[in-house]
C-alpha positions as CSV (number, residue, x, y, z in Angstrom):
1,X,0.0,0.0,0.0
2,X,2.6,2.1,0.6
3,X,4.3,2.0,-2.3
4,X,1.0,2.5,-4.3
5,X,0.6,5.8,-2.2
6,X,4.1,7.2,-3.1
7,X,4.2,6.4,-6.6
8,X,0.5,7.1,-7.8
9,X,-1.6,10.3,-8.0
10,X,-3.8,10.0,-4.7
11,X,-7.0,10.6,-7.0
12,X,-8.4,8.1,-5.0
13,X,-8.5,7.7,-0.8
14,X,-9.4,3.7,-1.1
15,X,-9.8,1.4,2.0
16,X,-6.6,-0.3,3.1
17,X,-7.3,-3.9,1.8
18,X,-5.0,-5.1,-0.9
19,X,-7.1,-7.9,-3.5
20,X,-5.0,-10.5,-4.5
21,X,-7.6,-12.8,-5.1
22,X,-11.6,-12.8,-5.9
23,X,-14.5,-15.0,-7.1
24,X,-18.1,-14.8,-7.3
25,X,-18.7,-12.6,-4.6
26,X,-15.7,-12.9,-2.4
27,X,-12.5,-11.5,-2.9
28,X,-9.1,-12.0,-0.9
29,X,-6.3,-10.1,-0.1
30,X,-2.5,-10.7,-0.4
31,X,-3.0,-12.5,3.4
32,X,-5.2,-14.3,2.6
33,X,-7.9,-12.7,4.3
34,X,-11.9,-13.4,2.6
35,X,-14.1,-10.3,2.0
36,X,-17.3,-10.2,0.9
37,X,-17.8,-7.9,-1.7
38,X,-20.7,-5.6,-1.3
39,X,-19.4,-2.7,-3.7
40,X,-19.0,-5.3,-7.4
41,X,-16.9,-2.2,-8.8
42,X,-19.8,0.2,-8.6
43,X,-21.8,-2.3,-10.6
44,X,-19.3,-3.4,-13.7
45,X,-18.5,-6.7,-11.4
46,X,-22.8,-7.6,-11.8
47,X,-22.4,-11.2,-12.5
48,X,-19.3,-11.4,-9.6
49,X,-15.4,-12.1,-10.0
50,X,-14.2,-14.7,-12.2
51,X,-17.4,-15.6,-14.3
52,X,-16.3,-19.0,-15.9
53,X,-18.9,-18.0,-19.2
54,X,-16.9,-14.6,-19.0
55,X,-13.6,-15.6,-18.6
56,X,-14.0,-18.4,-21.0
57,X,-15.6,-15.7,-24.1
58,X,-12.2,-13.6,-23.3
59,X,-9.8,-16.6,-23.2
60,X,-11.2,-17.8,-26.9
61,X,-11.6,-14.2,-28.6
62,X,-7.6,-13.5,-26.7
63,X,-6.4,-16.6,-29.2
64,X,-8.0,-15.5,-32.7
65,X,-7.5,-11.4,-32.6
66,X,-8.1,-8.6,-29.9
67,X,-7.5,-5.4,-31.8
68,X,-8.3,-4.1,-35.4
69,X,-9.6,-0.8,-34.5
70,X,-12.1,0.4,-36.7
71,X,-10.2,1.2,-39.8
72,X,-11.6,-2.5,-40.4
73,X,-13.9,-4.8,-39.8
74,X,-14.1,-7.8,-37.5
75,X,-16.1,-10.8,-37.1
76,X,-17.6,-10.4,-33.7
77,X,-18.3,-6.6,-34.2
78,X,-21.9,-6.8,-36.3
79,X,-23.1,-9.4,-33.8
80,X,-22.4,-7.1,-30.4
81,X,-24.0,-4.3,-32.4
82,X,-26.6,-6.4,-33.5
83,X,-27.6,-7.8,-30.3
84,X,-27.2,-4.9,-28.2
85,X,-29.7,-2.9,-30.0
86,X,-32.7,-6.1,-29.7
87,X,-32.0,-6.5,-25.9
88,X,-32.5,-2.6,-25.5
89,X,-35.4,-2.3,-28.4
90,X,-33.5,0.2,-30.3
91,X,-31.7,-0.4,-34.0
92,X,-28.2,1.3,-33.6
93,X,-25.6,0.6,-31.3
94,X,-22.1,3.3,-30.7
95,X,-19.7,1.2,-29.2
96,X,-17.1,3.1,-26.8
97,X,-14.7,2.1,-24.0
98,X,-16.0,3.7,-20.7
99,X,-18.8,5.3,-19.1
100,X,-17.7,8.7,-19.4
101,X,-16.4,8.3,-22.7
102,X,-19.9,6.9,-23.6
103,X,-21.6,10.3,-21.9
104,X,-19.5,12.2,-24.1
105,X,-20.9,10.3,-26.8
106,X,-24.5,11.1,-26.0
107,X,-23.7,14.7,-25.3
108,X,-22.0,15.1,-29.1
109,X,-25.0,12.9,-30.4
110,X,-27.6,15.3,-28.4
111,X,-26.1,18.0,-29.7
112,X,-25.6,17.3,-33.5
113,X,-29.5,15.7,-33.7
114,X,-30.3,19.3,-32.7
115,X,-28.4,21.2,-35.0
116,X,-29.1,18.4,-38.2
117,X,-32.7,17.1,-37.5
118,X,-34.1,19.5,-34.8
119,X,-33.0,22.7,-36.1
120,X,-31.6,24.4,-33.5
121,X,-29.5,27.8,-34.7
122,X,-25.8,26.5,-34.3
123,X,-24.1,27.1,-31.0
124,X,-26.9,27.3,-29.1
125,X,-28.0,23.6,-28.1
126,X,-28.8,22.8,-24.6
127,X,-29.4,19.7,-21.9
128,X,-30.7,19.7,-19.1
129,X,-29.5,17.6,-17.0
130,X,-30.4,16.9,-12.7
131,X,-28.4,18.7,-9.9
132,X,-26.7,15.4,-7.9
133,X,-25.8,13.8,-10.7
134,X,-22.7,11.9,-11.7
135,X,-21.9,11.0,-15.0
136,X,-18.0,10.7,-15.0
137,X,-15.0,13.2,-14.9
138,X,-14.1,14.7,-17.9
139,X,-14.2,18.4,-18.2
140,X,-17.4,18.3,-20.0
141,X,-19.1,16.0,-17.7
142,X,-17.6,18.3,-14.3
143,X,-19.0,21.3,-16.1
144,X,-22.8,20.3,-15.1
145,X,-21.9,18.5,-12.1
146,X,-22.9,19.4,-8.5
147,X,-20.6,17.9,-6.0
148,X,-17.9,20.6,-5.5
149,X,-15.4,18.0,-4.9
150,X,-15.4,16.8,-9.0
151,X,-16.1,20.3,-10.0
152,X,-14.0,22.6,-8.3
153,X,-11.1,24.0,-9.9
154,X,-11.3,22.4,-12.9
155,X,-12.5,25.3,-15.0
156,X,-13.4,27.1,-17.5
157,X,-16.3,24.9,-17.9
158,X,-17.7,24.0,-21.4
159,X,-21.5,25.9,-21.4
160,X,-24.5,24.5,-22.8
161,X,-26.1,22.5,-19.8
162,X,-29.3,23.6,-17.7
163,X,-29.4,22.2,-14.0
164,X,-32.7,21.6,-12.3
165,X,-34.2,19.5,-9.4
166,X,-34.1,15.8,-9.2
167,X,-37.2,14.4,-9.7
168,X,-38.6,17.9,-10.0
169,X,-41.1,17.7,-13.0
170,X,-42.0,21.2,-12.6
171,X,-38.6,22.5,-12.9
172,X,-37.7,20.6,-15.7
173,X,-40.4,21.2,-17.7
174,X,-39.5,25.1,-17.2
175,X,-36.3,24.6,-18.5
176,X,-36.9,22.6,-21.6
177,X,-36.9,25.5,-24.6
178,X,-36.7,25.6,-28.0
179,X,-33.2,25.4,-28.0
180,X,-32.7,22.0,-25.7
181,X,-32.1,19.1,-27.6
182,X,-31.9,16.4,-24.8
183,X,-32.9,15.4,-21.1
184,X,-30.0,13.3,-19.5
185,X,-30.3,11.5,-15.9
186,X,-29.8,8.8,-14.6
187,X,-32.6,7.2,-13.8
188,X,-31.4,6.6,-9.8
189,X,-29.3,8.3,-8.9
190,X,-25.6,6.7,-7.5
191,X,-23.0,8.6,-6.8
192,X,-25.5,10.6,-5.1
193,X,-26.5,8.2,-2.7
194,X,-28.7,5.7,-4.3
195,X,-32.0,8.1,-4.8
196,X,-34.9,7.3,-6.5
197,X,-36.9,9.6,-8.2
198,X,-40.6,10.0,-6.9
199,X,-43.3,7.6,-8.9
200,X,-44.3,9.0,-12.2
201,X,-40.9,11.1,-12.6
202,X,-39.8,9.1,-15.5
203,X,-42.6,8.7,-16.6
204,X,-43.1,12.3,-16.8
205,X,-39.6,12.9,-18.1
206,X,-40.7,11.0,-21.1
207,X,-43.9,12.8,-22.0
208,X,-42.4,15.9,-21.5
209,X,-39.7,15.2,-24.2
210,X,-42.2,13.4,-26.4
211,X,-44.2,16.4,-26.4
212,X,-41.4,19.1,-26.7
213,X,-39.3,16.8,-29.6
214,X,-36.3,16.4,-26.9
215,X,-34.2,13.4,-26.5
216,X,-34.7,11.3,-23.3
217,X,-31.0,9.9,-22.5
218,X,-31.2,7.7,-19.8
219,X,-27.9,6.9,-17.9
220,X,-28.1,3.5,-17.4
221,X,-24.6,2.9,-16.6
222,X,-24.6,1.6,-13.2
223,X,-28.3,1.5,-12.6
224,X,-29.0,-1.2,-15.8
225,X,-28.0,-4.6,-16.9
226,X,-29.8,-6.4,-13.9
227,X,-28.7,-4.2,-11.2
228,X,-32.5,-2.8,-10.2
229,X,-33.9,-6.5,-10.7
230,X,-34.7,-5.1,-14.4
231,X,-32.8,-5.2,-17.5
232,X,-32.6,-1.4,-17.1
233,X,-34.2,0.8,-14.6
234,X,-36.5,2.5,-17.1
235,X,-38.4,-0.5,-16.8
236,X,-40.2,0.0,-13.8
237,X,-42.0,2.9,-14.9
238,X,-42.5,1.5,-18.4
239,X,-40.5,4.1,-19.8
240,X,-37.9,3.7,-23.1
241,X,-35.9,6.6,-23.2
242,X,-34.6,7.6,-26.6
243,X,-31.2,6.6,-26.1
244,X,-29.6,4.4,-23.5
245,X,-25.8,5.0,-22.2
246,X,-24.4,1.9,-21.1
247,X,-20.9,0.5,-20.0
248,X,-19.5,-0.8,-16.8
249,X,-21.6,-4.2,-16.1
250,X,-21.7,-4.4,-19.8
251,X,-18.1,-5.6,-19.9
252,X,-18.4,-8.4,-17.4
253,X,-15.6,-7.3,-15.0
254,X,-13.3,-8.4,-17.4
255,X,-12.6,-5.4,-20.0
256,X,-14.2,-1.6,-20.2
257,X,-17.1,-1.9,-22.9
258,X,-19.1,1.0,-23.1
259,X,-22.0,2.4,-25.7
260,X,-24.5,4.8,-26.6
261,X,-27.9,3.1,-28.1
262,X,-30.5,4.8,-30.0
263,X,-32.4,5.0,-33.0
264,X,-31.4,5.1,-36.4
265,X,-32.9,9.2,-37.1
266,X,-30.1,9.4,-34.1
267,X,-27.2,8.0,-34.6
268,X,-28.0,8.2,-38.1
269,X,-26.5,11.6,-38.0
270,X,-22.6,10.8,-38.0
271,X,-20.5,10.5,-40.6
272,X,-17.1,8.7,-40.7
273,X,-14.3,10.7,-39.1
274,X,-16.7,12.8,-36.7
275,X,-16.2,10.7,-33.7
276,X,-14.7,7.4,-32.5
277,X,-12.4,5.9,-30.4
278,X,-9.5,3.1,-31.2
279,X,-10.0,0.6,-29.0
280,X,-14.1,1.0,-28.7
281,X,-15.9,-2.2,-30.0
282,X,-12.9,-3.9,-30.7
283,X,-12.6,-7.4,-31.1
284,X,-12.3,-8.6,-27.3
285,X,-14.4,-6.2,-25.9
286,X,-17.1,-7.4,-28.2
287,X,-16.6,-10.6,-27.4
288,X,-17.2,-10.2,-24.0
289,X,-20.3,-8.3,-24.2
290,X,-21.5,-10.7,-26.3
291,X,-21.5,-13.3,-23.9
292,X,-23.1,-10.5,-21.1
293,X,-26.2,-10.0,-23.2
294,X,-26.2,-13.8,-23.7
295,X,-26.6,-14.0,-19.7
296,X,-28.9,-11.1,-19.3
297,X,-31.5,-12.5,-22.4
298,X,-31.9,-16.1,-19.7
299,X,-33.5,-13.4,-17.2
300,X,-32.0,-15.3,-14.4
301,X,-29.6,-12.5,-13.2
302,X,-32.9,-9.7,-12.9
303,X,-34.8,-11.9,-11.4
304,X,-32.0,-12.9,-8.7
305,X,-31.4,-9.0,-8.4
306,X,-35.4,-8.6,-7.5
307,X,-36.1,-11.3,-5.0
308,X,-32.6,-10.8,-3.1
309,X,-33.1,-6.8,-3.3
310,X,-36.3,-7.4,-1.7
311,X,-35.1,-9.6,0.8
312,X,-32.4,-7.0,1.3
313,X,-34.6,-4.2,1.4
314,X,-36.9,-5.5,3.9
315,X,-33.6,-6.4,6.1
316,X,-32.1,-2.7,5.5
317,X,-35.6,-1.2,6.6
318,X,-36.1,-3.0,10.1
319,X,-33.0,-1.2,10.9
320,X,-34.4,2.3,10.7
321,X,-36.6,1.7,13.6
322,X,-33.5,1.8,16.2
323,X,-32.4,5.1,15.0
324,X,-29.0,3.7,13.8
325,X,-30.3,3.9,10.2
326,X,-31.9,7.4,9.7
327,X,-32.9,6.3,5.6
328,X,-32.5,3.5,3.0
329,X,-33.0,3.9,-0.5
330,X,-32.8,1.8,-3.8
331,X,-33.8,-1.1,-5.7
332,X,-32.9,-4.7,-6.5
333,X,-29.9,-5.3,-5.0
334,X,-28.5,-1.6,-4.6
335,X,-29.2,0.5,-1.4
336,X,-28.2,4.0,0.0
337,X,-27.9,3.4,3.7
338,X,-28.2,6.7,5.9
339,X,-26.3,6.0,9.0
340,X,-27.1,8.1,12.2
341,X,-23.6,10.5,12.3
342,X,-23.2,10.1,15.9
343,X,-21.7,6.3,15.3
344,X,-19.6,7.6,12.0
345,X,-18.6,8.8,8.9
346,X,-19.8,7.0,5.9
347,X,-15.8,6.2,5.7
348,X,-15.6,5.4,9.2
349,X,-18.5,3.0,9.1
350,X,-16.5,1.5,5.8
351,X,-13.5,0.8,7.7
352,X,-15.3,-1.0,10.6
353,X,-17.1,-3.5,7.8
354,X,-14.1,-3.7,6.2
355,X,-12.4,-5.1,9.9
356,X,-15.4,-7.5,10.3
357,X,-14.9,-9.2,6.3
358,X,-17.6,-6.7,4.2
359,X,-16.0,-4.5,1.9
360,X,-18.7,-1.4,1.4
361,X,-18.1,2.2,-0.5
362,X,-19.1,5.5,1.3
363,X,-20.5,8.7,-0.2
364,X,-21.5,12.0,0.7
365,X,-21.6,12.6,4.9
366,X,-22.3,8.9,6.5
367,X,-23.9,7.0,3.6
368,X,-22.8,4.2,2.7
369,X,-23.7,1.9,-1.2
370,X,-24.3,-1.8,-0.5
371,X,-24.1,-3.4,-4.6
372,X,-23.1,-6.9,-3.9
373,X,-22.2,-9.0,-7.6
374,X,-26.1,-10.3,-8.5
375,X,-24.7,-13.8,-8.3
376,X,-24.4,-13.2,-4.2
377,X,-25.6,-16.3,-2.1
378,X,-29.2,-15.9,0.5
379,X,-26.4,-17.0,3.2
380,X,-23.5,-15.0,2.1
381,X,-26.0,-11.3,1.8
382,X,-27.2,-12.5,5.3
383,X,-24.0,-13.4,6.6
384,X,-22.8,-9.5,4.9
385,X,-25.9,-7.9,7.0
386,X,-25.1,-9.5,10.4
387,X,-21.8,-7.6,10.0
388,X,-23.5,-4.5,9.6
389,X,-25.7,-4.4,12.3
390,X,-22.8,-5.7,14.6
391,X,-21.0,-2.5,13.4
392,X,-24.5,0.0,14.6
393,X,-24.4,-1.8,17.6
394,X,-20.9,-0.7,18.0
């Protein structure tokens, strides 16, 4: 650890476990110490460590060709695009690397659609986007973000975005003018704490772009792909967004896969050389996501995520009646856990779960994210929740 500290930039403040090890749900460190892994690398680790289908997609495409970039075709590339777009309903897929990078890829889309098909004058498209949110780091992204931490001192910021409310209709639908060419949010929020928007929100988001001829871009890229106990988390409003940004869980825990999915009147509007990215939808990475849409068409991986997120739910919310837990938030097998500040920081309360075997990330003030991979064991979640409450007891 040491050594990682004074040779790396300290972008990061992470918990002092070292991984050597990890599968399914568990991983262990260079000690040989077991942890149970209640984070699954802020969703991209969905179906856990090690996935033998996974592994076993990488391993064959790592022996026949791993790179071409796009200046050519490959064999496994019309197939990922192919299949992506049926298990979102949509009919073009934009194949990036990571989240961020795929964000920027909606933004650029949002944009040009306005200017090409919309109409907007030039220079003067907007998005509104929700205050909370988290969408990456790149300038771009920081320049419509909230949290002062990302944001600050990072400027000049690149102009064109509106902030309003979460789950604010109202607000929203004030700030949607001629000129805005796209809503983006993520339909729950993470970063932020796990918060879902009040009933009818998205629902609302989508008839308010409907009506006004803006894109809906849902960020999907930690709350879908079986997270919520849904393929995406649109779904439990019976909402499709225009477009769908997508990465993390999409590449199995094995390689960054990220993408932008839409329509074809959308991403119909680039032309060759105005965006694109070397290694995005090359031949591994497409080989790999292949085999997670595979997984995700079975339904076996939602359907663990809903009846062990309501099992986990119910768990989390017998605790708030002790005054321990102030809040829990979420769905499927992701939760925002308030903890009562008296017994800890969110990072304090990290460290003590981290002492007792559970391995948990903290945001803002003393929440804590519980994401455990969707393949987690009944016994092993149980086992993870015992910890916690052991920890409130003090």
């Amino acid at each position: 650890m040491a050594a990682a500290e004074a040779h790396s930039a300290h972008n990061y403040h992470p918990l002092p476990v070292v991984v050597g090890t990890a599968e399914g749900a568990w991983m262990t460190d260079v000690d040989g110490r077991r942890y149970l892994d209640m984070l699954a690398g802020y969703s991209a680790l969905n179906f856990g460590h090690g996935n033998r289908r996974l592994l076993d997609a990488a391993r064959a495409q790592l022996d026949r060709v791993t790179l071409t970039s796009r200046a050519f075709h490959h064999d496994r590339f019309a197939a990922f695009c192919t299949e992506l777009a049926e298990l979102c309903g949509m009919e073009m897929v934009l194949p990036m690397n990571t989240g961020a990078e795929a964000v920027e890829t909606a933004v650029k889309t949002a944009r040009k659609w306005g200017y090409r098909v919309k109409g907007v004058p030039d220079g003067r498209a907007k998005i509104v986007v929700a205050d909370g949110n988290f969408h990456g780091r790149t300038t771009t992204i920081i320049s419509f973000s909230t949290d002062p931490e990302a944001r600050a001192d990072f400027g000049p910021y690149t102009p064109g975005f509106t902030v309003v409310p979460y789950g604010d209709l109202a607000a929203m639908e004030a700030a949607v003018d001629e000129d805005t060419v796209a809503v983006l949010i993520e339909p729950i929020q993470g970063e932020a704490g796990v918060l879902v928007p009040p009933p009818g929100y998205l629902a609302g988001v989508r008839r308010l772009t409907a009506e006004r001829g803006v894109l809906f871009i849902a960020d999907e890229i930690q709350s879908g792909l079986g997270r919520t106990g849904a393929t995406f988390a649109c779904e439990h409003e019976g909402v499709v967004p225009d477009m769908y940004v997508l990465g993390k869980a999409l590449g199995g825990g094995v390689v960054p896969v990220s993408a932008v999915v839409s329509s074809a009147e959308v991403l119909g509007v680039f032309r060759p050389g105005e965006h694109g990215s070397t290694f995005g939808g090359n031949p591994l990475a497409c080989a790999v996501g292949l085999e997670v849409i595979a997984m995700l068409r079975t339904g076996e991986f939602q359907q663990r995520a809903a009846e062990l997120g309501d099992h986990l739910h119910h768990e989390l919310n017998l605790l708030t009646g002790g005054g321990a837990v102030t809040g829990v938030r979420g769905r499927g097998l992701w939760a925002g856990v308030d903890i009562d500040p008296a017994l800890g920081t969110g990072r304090e309360i990290s460290e003590r779960l981290m002492a007792r075997g559970v391995l948990v990330k903290d945001t803002h003030g003393s929440t804590i994210r519980i994401a455990p991979p969707l393949v987690v064991s009944k016994d092993d979640l149980d086992w993870g929740l015992a910890q916690l409450r052991a920890v409130l007891r003090g």
